[in-house]
C-alpha positions as CSV (number, residue, x, y, z in Angstrom):
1,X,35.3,16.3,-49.5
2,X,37.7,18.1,-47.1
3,X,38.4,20.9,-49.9
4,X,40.4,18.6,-51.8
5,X,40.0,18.0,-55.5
6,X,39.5,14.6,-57.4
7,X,41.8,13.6,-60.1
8,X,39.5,11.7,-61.9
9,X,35.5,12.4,-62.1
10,X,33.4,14.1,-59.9
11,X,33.9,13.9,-55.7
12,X,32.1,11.0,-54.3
13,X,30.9,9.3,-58.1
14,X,32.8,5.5,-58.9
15,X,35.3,6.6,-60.6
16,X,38.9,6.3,-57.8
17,X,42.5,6.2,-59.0
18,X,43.6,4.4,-55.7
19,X,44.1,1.3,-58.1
20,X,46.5,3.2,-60.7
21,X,48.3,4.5,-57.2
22,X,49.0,1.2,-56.1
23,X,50.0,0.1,-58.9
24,X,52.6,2.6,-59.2
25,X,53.7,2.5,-55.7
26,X,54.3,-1.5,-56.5
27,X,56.1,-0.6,-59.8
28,X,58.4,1.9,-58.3
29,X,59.1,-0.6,-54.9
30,X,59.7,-3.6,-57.4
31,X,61.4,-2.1,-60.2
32,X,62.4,1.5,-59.3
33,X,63.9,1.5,-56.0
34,X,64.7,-2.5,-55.5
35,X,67.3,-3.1,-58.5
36,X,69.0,0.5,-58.2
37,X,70.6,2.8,-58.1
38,X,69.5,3.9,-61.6
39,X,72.1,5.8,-64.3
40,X,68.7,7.7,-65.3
41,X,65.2,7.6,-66.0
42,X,66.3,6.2,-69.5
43,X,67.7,2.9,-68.1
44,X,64.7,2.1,-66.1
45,X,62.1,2.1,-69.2
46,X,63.5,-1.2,-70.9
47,X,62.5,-3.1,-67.5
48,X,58.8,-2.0,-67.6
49,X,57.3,-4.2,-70.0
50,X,58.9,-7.1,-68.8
51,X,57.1,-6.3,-65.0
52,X,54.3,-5.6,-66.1
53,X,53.9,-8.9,-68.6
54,X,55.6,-10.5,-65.0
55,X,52.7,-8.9,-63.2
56,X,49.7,-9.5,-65.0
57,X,50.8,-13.1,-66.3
58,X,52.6,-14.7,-63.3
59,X,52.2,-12.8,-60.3
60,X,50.4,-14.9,-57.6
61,X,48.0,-13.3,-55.9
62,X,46.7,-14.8,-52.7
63,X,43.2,-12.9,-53.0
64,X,41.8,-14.4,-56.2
65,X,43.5,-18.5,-55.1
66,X,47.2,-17.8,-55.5
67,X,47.2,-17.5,-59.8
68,X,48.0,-14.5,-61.9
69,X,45.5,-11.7,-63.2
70,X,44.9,-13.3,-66.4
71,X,44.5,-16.6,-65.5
72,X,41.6,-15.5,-62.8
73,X,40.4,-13.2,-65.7
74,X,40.3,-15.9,-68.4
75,X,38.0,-18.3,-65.8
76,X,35.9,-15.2,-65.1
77,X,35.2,-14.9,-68.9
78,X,34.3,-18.6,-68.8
79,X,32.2,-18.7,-66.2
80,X,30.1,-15.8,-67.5
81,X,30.2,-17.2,-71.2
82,X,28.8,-21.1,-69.6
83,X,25.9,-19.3,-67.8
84,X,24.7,-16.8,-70.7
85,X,24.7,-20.1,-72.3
86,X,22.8,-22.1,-69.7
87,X,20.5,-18.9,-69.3
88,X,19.9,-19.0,-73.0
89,X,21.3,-16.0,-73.8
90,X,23.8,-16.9,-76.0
């Protein structure tokens, strides 16, 4: 693995933090660096919780049909629920 060293697991396993970076990268271009200039760290914590309520519950994202995180994750929890029950699993 080019002699570098994983943060999380083993090199080459399933585990990959690439969606924590970006993730971070969006919080610090959307929050961070866009409203600045900051007095300190201090004054930038009160605006975290209300991006990342913005991000998971009304961010449109193009990939999953232009609705937010937990919208897509509530139908996904539907779907599966409707065909353990057609399957007779539940």
């Amino acid at each position: 693995m080019a002699g570098t060293a994983s943060s999380v697991g083993y090199a080459d396993d399933a585990y990959d933090n690439a969606l924590a970076e970006t993730m971070i990268g969006l919080y610090k271009m959307e929050v961070v660096e866009q409203p600045g200039p900051w007095e300190s760290v201090t004054a930038v914590e009160p605006e975290t919780p209300s991006w990342v309520d913005w991000s998971n519950n009304r961010r449109l994202l193009e990939p999953i049909g232009n609705i937010p995180p937990a919208e897509f994750e509530t139908l996904c929890d539907r779907r599966q629920r409707v065909a353990a029950q057609v399957a007779g699993l539940k």
